[in-house]
C-alpha positions as MATLAB code, in Angstrom:
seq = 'XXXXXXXXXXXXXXXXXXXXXXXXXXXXXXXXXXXXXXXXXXXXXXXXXXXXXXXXXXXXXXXXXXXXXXXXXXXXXXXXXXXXXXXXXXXXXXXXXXXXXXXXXXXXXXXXXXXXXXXXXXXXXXXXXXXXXXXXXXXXXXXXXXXXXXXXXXXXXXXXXXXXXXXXXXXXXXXXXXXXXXXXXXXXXXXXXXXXXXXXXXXXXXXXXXXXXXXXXXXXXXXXXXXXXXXXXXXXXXXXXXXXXXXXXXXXXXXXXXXXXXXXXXXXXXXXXXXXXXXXXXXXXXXXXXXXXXXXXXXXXXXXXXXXXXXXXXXXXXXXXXXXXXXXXXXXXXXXXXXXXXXXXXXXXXXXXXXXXXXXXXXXXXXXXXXXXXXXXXXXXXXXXXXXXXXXXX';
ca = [
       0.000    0.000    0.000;
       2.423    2.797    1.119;
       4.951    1.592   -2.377;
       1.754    1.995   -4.487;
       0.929    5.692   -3.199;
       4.225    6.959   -3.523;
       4.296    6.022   -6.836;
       1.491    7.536   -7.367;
       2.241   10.807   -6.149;
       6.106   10.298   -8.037;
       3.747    9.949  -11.660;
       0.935   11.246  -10.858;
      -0.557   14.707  -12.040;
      -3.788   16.459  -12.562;
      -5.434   15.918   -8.552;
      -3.705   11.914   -8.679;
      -0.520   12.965   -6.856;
      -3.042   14.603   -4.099;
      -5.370   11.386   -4.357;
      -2.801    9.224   -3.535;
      -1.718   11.067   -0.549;
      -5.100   11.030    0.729;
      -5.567    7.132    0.333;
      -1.862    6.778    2.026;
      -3.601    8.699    4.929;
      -6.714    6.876    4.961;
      -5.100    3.878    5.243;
      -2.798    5.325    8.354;
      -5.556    6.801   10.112;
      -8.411    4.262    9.140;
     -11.660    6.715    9.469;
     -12.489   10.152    8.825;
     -10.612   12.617   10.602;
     -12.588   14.613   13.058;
     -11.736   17.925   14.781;
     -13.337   20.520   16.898;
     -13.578   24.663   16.241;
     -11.203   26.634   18.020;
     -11.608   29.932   16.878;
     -13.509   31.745   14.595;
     -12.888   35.875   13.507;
     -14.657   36.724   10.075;
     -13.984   33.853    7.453;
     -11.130   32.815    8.784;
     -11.578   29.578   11.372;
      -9.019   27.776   13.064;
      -9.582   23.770   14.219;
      -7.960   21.771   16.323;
      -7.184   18.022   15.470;
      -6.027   15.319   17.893;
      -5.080   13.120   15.124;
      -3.859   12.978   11.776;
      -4.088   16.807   10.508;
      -5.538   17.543    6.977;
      -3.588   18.177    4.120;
      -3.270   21.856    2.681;
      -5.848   22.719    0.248;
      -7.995   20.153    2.088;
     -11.903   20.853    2.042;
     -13.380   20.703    5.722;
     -17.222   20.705    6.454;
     -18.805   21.787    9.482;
     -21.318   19.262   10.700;
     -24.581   20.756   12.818;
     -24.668   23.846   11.463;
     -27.562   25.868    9.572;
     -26.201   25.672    6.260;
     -23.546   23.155    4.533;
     -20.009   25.318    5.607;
     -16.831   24.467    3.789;
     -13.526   25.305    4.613;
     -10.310   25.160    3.083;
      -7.003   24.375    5.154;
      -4.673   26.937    4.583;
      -1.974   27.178    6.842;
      -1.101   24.504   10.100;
      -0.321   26.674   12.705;
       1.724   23.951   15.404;
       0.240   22.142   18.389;
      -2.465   20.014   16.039;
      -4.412   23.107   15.382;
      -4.799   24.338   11.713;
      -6.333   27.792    9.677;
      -8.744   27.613    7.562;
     -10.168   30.012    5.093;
     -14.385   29.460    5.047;
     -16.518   29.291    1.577;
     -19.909   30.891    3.149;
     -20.526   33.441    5.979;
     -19.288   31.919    9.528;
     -22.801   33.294   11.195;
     -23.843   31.133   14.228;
     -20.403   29.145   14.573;
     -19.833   28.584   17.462;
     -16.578   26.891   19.299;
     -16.423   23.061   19.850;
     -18.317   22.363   16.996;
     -17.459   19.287   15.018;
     -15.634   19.404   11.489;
     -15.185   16.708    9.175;
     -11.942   16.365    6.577;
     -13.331   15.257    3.371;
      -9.852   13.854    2.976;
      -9.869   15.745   -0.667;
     -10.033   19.066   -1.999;
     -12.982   21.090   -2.833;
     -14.962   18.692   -5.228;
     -17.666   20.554   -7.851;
     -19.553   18.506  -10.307;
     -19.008   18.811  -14.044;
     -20.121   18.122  -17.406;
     -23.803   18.401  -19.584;
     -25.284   18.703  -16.218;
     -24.160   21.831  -15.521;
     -24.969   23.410  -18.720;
     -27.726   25.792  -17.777;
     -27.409   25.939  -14.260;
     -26.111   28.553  -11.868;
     -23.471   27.143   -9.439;
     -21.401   28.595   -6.953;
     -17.982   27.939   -5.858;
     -18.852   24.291   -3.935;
     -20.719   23.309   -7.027;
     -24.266   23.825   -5.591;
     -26.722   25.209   -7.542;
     -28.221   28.672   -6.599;
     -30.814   29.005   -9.593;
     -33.415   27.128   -7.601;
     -33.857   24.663   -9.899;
     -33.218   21.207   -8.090;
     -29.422   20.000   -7.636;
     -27.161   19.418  -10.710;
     -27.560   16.091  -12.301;
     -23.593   14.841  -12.679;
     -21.765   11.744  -11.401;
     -18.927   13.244  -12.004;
     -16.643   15.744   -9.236;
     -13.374   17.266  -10.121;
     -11.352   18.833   -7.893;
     -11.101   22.869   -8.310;
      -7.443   22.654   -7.927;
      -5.520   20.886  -10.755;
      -2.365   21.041  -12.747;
      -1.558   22.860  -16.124;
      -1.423   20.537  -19.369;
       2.196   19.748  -19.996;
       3.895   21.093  -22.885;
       3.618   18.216  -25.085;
      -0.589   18.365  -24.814;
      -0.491   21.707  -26.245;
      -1.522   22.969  -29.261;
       0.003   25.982  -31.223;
      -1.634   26.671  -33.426;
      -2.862   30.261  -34.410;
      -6.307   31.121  -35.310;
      -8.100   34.286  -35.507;
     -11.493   34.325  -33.411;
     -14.518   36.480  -35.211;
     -16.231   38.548  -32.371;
     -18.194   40.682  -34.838;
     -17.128   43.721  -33.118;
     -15.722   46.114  -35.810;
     -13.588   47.561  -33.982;
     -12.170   44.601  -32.380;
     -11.411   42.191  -35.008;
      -9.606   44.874  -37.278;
      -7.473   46.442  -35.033;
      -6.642   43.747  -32.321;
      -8.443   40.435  -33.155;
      -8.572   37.878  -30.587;
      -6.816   34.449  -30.966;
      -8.859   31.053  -30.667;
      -7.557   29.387  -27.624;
      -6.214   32.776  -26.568;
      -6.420   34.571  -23.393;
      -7.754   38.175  -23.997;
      -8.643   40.940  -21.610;
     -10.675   43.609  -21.165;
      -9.131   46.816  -19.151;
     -11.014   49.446  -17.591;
     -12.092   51.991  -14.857;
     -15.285   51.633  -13.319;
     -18.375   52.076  -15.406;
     -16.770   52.434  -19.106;
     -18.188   49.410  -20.480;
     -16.557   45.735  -19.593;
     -19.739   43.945  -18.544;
     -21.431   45.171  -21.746;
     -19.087   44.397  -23.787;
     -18.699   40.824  -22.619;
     -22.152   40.307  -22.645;
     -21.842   41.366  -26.491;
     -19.198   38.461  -27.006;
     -21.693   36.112  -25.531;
     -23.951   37.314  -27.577;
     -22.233   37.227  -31.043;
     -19.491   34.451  -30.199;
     -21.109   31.750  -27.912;
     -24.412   31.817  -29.925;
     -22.634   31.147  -33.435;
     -19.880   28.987  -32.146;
     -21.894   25.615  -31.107;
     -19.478   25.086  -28.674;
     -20.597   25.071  -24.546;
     -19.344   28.701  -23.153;
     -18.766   29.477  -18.771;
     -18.977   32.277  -17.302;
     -17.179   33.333  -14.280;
     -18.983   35.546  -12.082;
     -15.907   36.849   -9.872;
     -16.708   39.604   -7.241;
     -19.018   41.817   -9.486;
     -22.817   42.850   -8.861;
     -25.266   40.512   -8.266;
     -27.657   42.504  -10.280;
     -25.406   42.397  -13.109;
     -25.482   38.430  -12.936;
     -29.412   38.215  -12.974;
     -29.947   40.311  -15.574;
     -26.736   38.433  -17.369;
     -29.063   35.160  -16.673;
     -32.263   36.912  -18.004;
     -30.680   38.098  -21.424;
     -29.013   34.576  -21.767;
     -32.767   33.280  -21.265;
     -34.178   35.934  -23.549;
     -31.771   34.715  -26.337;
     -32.041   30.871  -26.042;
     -28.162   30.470  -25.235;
     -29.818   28.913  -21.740;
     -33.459   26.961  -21.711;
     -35.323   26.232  -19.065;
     -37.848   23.140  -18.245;
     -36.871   19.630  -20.014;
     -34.981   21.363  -22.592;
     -32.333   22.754  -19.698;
     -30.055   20.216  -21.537;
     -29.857   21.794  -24.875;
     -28.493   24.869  -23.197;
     -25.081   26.101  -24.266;
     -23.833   27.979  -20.894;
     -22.972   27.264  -17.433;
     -22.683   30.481  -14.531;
     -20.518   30.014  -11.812;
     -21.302   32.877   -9.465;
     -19.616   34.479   -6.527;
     -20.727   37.906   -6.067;
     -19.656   40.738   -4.000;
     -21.619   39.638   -1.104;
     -19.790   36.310   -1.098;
     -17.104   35.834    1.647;
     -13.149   36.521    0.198;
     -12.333   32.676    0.637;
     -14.949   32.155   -2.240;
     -14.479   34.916   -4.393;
     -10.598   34.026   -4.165;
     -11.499   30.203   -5.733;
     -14.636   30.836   -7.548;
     -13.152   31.209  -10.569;
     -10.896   28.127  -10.195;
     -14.843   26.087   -9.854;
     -15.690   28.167  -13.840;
     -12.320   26.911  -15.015;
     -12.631   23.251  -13.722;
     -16.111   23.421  -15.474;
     -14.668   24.443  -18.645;
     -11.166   21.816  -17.957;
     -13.856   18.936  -18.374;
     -15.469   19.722  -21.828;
     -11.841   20.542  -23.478;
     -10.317   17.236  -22.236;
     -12.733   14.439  -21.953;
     -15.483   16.159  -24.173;
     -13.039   17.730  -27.259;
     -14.681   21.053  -27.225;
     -13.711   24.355  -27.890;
     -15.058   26.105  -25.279;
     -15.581   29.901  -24.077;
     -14.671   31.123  -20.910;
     -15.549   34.642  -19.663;
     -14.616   35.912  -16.383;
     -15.879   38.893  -14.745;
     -13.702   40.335  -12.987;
     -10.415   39.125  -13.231;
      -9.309   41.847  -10.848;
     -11.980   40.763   -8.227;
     -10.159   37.300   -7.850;
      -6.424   39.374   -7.957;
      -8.575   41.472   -4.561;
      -9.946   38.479   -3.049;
      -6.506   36.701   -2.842;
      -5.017   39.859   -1.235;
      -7.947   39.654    1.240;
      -7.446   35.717    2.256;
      -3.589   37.236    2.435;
      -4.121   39.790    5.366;
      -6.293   37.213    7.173;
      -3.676   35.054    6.985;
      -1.073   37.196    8.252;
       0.803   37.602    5.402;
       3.216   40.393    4.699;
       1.912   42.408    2.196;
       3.590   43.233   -1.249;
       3.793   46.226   -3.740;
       0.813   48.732   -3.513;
      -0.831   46.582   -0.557;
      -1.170   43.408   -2.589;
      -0.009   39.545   -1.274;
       3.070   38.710   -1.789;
       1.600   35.737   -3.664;
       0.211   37.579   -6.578;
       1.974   36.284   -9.168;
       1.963   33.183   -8.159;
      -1.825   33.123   -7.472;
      -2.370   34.509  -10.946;
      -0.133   32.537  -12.663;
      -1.623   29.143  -11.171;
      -5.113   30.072  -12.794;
      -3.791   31.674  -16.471;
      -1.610   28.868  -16.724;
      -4.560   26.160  -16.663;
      -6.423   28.424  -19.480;
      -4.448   26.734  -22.848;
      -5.337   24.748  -25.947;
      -4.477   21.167  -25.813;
      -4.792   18.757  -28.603;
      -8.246   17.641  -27.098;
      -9.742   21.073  -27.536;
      -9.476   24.844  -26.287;
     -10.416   27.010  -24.102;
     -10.669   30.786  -25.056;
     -11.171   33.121  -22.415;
     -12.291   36.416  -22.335;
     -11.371   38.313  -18.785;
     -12.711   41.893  -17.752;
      -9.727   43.615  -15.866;
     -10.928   46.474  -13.359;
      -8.516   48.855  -13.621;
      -8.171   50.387  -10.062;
      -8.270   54.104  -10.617;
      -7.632   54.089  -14.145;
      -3.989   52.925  -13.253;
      -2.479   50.721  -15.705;
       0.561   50.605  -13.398;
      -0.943   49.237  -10.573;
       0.290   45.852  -10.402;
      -2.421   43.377  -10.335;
      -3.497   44.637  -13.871;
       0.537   44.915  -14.472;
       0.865   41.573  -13.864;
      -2.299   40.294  -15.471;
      -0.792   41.500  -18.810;
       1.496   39.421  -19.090;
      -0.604   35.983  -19.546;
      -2.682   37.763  -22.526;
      -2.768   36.765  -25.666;
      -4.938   40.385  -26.797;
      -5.991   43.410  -25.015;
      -8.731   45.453  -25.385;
      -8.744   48.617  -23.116;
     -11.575   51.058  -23.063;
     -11.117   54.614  -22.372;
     -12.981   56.670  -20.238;
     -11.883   59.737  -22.686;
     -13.847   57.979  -25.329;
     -16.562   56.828  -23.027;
     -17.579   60.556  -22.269;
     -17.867   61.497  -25.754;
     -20.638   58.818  -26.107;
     -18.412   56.482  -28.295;
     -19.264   52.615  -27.707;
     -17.442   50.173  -27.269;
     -14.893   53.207  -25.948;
     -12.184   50.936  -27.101;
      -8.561   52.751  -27.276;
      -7.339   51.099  -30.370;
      -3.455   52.405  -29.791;
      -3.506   50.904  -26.118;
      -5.121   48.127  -27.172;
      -2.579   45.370  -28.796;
      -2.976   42.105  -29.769;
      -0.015   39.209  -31.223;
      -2.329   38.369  -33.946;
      -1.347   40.998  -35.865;
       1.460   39.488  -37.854;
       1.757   39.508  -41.117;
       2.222   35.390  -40.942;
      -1.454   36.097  -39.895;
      -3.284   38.369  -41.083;
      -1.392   38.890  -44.381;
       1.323   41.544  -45.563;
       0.222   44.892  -45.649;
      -1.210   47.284  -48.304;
       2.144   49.032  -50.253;
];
């Protein structure tokens, strides 16, 4: 048993490595592991184990309490006690109550089931339509595809946006982003993609609700209704989208791995299904905010401008997983709040870096009643190459 689950964790990849850990410690501690609440202040809880102590990035839930609480082990602070960073408000917790280890990570269900439904970041559904028909449960925190499953190469993606595909078209497979101050037009816009991409490309499209308005996601529902990309009643199944929502009244710990539950989502129809599939995230920036957030709770120095020192890392762990393999692709479209108009600042600095296309919208053009206020010499893209798009007019 122990031989067989270190070689697992020596080959394994993609959530196997961690699986085989947890069996070896199954089979050392023989039952779930059971601890008691030590202290709680905001979303962060500490619990104290007098056993075998759960991994990092473990999922926790807290049994007799008012609603199903999950928390994620974060840091193991000495003397069997360990942090943990909760996925819903901490109202009415109490000390000494008991917490379960899963013994994995946070688990969310995937595939046609979802397609339709409104999830949030534990995979339960929050559309109030009965819970999500899948078998299947990936885990939210996974490994990039390895070099050799990648694909290069290089397609231009038609938006329909004039303005857009001439002066800095998006790539298929691509990572593109959307910069902006407050209230210049990133929602709209991506709800103009959805519109004119996800509705002629007959592939399944996610969308990322990260930190944004709640009204912003119901209407986002209602228009996807209006416009048949999502059906309701028995023909739920021919929809097209899935939402993965955690708003701005969610607690950080799930705004900070929300979009890691859209991106799992969107993993399982590019590798086991073959699509290409659309990925829209709203708001990048949100997820760059809730990080920083979890980071101060945690006791964490803090970085540049206030940020964690993490931010890089944190970033580069979800950007990294976005790719085209030769099983399919996943193109994602991410709006980037740009925190007082600031492109210096460095979580949309940094953020830069993983695009394949930028679009950023001005609020210069914005007041003169120009839509999309897109600032075609700020905006760049790689496609435009003449191996591309063809040598230019003499």
């Amino acid at each position: 048993m122990l031989k067989a689950a270190v070689g697992a964790v020596r080959q394994g990849r993609n959530g196997s490595a961690f699986a085989a850990v947890q069996q070896l410690r199954a089979y050392a501690a023989g039952a779930p592991t059971v601890g008691y609440v030590n202290q709680v202040i905001g979303p962060v809880v500490d619990v104290r184990f007098e056993g075998e102590l759960p991994a990092i990035m473990s999922a926790l839930e807290v049994q007799d309490h008012n609603i199903r609480l999950v928390l994620e082990v974060a840091q193991h602070l000495g003397d069997n006690n360990i942090r943990c960073i909760a996925m819903d408000m901490t109202d009415g917790l109490v000390r000494g109550q008991r917490v379960v280890d899963t013994g994995a990570p946070i688990k969310v269900p995937v595939g046609r089931g979802t397609l339709g439904r409104i999830i949030n970041v534990i995979g339960e559904p929050v559309d109030e339509c009965g819970p999500v028909e899948s078998s299947d449960l990936w885990s939210i925190h996974r490994e990039a595809p390895e070099f050799v499953e990648q694909s290069t190469d290089q397609e231009i993606l038609v938006t329909g946006i004039k303005v857009v595909d001439l002066l800095a078209p998006y790539q298929r497979g691509g990572k593109i982003g959307l910069f902006g101050g407050a209230g210049v037009g990133k929602t709209v816009l991506i709800m103009e993609l959805i519109n004119n991409v996800a509705k002629a490309h007959g592939g399944f499209s996610v969308f990322a609700g990260v930190g944004e308005r709640t009204r912003e996601g119901n209407d986002l529902y209602r228009e996807m209704i209006e416009s048949g990309v999502i059906k309701l009643g028995d023909e739920r199944g021919q929809s097209k989208c899935t939402l993965v929502y955690g708003q701005m009244n969610e607690p950080p710990g799930a705004r900070a791995r929300v979009a890691l539950t859209g991106l799992t989502v969107a993993e399982y129809f590019r590798d086991v299904e073959g699509q290409d599939v659309l990925l829209f995230v709203d708001n990048i920036f949100r997820f760059t905010q809730a990080n920083s957030e979890v980071s101060a709770l945690l006791g964490r120095i803090p970085s540049a401008v206030g940020y964690q020192p993490t931010l890089a890392t944190d970033l580069g762990g979800l950007q990294e997983r976005i790719t085209t393999t030769t099983k399919g692709s996943i193109t994602s479209v991410q709006a980037v709040y740009v925190p007082a108009d600031d492109l210096t600042d460095p979580a949309p600095a940094t953020t830069f870096a993983h695009l394949d296309a930028t679009t950023v919208l001005s609020r210069s053009i914005a007041e003169l009643g120009i839509y999309p206020a897109v600032d075609p010499l700020d905006s760049t893209s790689r496609m435009l190459d003449p191996r591309i798009i063809g040598a230019p007019y003499p």
